[in-house]
C-alpha positions, -999 to 999 in steps of 0.1 A, spaced: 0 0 0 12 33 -9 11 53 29 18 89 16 -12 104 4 -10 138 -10 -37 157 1 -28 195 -12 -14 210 -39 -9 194 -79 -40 176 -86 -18 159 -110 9 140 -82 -26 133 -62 -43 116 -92 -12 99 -101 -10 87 -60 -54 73 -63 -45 61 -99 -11 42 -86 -24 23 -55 -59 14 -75 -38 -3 -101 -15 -22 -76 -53 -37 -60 -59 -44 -93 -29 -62 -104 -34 -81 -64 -68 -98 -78 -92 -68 -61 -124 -68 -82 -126 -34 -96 -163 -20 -94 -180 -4 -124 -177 34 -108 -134 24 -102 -130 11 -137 -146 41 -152 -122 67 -133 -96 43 -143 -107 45 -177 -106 83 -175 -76 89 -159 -57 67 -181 -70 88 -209 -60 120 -189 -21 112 -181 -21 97 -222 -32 131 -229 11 147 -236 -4 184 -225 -11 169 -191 26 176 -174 27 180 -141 37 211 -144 7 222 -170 -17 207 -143 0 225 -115 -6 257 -129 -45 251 -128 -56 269 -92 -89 266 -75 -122 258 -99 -105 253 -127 -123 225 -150 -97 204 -159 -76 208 -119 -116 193 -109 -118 169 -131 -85 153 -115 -95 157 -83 -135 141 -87 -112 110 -103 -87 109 -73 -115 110 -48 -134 79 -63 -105 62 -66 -92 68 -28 -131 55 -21 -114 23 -43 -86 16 -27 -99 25 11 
C-alpha cells in the first residue's frame, strides 16, 4: 500500500498517488467496481493526454475544470482503494 497520500497541492501527483495504489489492488486480484473502472478509464486517458505535465496541471488553481476533473477522479478512486 502506498502510505503517503497527498492531500494538497498538484491535482496531477494526487491523481497519479489514487491512480497508482488502485492499479497495484488491481494487479493483487481486487475486483474493480463499475464506478473504479470508469475513473480508471478516464484517468488513463487523462495522463495519455502529452499536455497533461505535471507542471501544466499545477498551474490550474482553484475551480478550474480540468484541476476538478482530476481531483473528482482521485477522490473515487481513494473511495477504491480504502
Amino acid at each position: 500500500m502506498i502510505k503517503t497520500n497527498p492531500s494538497k497541492g498538484n491535482a496531477y501527483y494526487i491523481l497519479a498517488h489514487q491512480y497508482i495504489a488502485a492499479r497495484f489492488n488491481e494487479a493483487a486480484g481486487v475486483i474493480v467496481p463499475p464506478k473504479a473502472a470508469e475513473a480508471l478509464l478516464k484517468a488513463t486517458a487523462l495522463f495519455d493526454n502529452s499536455d497533461h505535465t505535471p507542471e501544466f496541471i499545477g498551474s490550474h488553481k482553484g475551480n478550474d475544470k480540468l484541476r476538478k476533473e482530476f481531483l473528482k477522479l482521485a477522490e473515487r478512486l481513494e473511495k477504491f482503494n480504502d
